[in-house]
KOLBA-268233 format. One line per 3 residues: their letters; for each residue x, y, z of C-alpha. Coordinates in Angstrom, 2 decimals, always signed. Example, Ala and Ser with C-alpha at 12.3 -4.5 7.8 and 13.67 -1.06 7.14 Angstrom:
2
AS) +12.30:-4.50:+7.80 ~ +13.67:-1.06:+7.14 .
END
This chain:
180
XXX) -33.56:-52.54:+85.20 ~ -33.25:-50.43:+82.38 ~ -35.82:-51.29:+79.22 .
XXX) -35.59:-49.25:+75.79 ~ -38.60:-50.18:+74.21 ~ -38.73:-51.46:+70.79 .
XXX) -40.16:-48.34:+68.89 ~ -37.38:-46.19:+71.08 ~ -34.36:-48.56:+70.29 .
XXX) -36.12:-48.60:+66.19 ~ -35.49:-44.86:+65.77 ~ -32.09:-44.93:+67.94 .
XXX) -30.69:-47.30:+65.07 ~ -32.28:-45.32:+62.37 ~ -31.09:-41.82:+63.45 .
XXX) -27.60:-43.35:+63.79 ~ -27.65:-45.13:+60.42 ~ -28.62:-41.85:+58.87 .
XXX) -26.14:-39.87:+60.67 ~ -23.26:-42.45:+59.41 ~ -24.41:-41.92:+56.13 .
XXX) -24.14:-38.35:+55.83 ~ -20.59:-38.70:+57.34 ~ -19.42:-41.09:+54.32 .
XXX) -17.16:-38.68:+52.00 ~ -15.64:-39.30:+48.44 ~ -14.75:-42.45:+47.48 .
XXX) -12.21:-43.32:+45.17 ~ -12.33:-43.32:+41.57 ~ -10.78:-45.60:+39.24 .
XXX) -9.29:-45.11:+35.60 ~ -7.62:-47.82:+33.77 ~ -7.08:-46.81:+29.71 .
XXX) -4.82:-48.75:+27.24 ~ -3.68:-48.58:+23.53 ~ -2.21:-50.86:+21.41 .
XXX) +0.69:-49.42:+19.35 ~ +2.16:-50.90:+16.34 ~ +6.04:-50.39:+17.34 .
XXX) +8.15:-52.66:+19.88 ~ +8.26:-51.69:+23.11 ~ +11.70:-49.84:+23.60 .
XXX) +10.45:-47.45:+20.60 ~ +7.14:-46.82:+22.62 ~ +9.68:-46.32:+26.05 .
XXX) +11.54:-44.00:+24.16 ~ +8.74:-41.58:+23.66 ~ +7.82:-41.34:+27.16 .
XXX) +10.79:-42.04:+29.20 ~ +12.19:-39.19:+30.89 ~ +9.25:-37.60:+32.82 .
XXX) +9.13:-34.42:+31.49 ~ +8.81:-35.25:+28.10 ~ +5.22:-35.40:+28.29 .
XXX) +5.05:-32.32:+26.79 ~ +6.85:-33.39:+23.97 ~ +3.99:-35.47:+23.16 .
XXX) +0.70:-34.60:+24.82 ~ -1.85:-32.39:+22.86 ~ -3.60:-31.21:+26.33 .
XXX) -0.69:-29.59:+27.59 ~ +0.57:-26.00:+26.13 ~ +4.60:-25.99:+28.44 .
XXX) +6.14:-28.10:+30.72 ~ +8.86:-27.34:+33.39 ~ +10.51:-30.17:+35.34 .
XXX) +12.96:-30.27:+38.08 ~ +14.98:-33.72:+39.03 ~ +14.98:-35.42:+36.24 .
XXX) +14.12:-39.10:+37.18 ~ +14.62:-39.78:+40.51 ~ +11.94:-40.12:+42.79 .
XXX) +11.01:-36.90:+44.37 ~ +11.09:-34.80:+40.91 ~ +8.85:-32.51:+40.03 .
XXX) +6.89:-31.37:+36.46 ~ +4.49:-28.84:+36.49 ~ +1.96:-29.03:+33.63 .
XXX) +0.33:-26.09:+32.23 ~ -2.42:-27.31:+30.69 ~ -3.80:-25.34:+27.32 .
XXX) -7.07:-25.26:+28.78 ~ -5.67:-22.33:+31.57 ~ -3.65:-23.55:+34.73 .
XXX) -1.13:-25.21:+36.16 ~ -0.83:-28.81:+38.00 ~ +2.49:-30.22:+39.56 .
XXX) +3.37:-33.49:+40.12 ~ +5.35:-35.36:+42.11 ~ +7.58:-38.74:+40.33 .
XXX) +7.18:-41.69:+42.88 ~ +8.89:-44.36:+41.12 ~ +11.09:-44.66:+37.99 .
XXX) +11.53:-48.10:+36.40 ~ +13.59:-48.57:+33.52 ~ +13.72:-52.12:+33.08 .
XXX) +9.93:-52.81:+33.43 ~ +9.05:-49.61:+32.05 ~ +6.89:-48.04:+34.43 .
XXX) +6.40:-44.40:+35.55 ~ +4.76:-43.64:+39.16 ~ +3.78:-40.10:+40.12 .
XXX) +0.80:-38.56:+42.22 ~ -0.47:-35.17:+42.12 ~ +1.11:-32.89:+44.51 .
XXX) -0.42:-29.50:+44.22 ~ -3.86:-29.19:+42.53 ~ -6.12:-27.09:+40.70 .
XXX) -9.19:-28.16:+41.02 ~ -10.12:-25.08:+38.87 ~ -8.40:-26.48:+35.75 .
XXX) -8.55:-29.91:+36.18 ~ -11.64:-31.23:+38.45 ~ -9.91:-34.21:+40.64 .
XXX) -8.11:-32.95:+44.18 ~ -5.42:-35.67:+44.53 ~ -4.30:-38.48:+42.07 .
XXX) -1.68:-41.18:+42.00 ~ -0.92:-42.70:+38.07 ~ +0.63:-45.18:+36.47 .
XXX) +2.27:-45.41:+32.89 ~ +3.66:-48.55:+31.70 ~ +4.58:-49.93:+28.57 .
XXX) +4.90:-54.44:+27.44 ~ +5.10:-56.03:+24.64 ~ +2.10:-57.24:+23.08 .
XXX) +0.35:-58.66:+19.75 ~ +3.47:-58.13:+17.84 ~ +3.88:-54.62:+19.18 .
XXX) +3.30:-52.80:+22.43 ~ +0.41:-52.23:+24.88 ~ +0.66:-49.02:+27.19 .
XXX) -1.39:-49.21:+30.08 ~ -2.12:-45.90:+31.79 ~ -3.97:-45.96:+35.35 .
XXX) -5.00:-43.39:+38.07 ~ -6.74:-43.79:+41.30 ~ -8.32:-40.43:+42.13 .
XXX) -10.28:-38.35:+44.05 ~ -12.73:-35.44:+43.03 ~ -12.38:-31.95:+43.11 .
XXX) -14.99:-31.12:+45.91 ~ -14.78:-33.70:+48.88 ~ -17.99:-32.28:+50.52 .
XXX) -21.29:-34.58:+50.49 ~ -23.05:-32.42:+47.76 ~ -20.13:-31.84:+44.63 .
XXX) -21.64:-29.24:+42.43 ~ -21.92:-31.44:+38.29 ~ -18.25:-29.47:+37.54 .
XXX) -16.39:-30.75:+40.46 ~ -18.23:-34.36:+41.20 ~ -17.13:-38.02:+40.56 .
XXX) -18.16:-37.84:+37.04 ~ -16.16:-34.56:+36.07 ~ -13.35:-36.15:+37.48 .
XXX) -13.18:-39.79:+36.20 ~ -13.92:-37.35:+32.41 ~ -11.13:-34.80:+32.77 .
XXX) -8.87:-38.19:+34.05 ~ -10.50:-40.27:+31.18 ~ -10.41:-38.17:+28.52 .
XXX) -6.56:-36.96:+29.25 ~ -5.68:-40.20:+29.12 ~ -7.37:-41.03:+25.87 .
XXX) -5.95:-38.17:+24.23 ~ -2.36:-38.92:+25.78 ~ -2.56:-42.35:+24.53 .
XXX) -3.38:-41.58:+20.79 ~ -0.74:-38.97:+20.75 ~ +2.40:-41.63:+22.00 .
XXX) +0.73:-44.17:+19.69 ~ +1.22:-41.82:+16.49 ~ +4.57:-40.50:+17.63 .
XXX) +6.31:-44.31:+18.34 ~ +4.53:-45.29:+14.83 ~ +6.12:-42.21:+13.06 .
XXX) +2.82:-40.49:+12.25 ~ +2.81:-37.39:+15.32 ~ +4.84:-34.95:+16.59 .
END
């Protein structure tokens, strides 16, 4: 008969609850920003409708060069004014509820802190007007235990948050007639 006793079996459980914890990586990070713009919702659409235009309209990004229009599969890599380039991959294109899909494809971690992202734009009708609703699910830079501050959750969900934000403003004054 084989018998453990308790203070053996105690630190058995402890040492492997520890050593579970060290193994838990990243976990996902959320961002979910919206805007309400004061123009109807095909005027909003028009701004940011083909998937390259964002660089017609966002302030964070200093060229854009796309490949494939559209369709799923296309490509847009941003060069961002900060210094670097991200590409992106379009996932899904719908007109009719319009709704872009796309995921990062090839990071930077360098010159923007998150190492793989999947987004969400989407325009509706709302309070007279429209509502764009702009979401990402993401994951930081550095994937090991320890992040250094530059490359953590927090840097992330900013550099996600804070694109957004300025994104958002920027189609908000174009549709109303008062940007670029």
């Amino acid at each position: 008969m084989n018998f453990v006793p308790p203070l053996v079996a105690s630190l058995l459980i402890l040492a492997a609850s520890f050593s579970a914890a060290s193994a838990h990586g990243p976990t996902p990070q959320k961002a979910d920003e919206k805007i309400t713009v004061a123009a109807p919702p095909a005027a909003v659409w028009d701004v940011i409708k083909e998937f390259a235009a964002i660089g017609d309209w966002h302030p964070g990004l200093a060229k854009v060069t796309a490949e494939g229009g559209n369709k799923e599969g296309a490509t847009r890599t941003l060069t961002l004014k900060s210094g670097g380039d991200i590409v992106e991959s379009l996932d899904s294109y719908n007109e009719k509820e319009m709704s872009i899909e796309y995921r990062l494809l090839k990071e930077n971690v360098d010159a923007f802190p998150v190492s793989f992202y999947s987004d969400q734009i989407s325009v509706r009708p709302a309070d007279g007007g429209s509502e764009i609703e702009w979401t990402s699910r993401f994951y930081r830079a550095d994937t090991t235990n320890e992040p250094p501050e530059d490359k953590n959750d927090e840097a992330a969900t900013k550099a996600t948050t804070d694109f957004f934000q300025a994104g958002l403003a920027a189609i908000k004054a174009k549709a109303e007639g008062k940007g670029k």
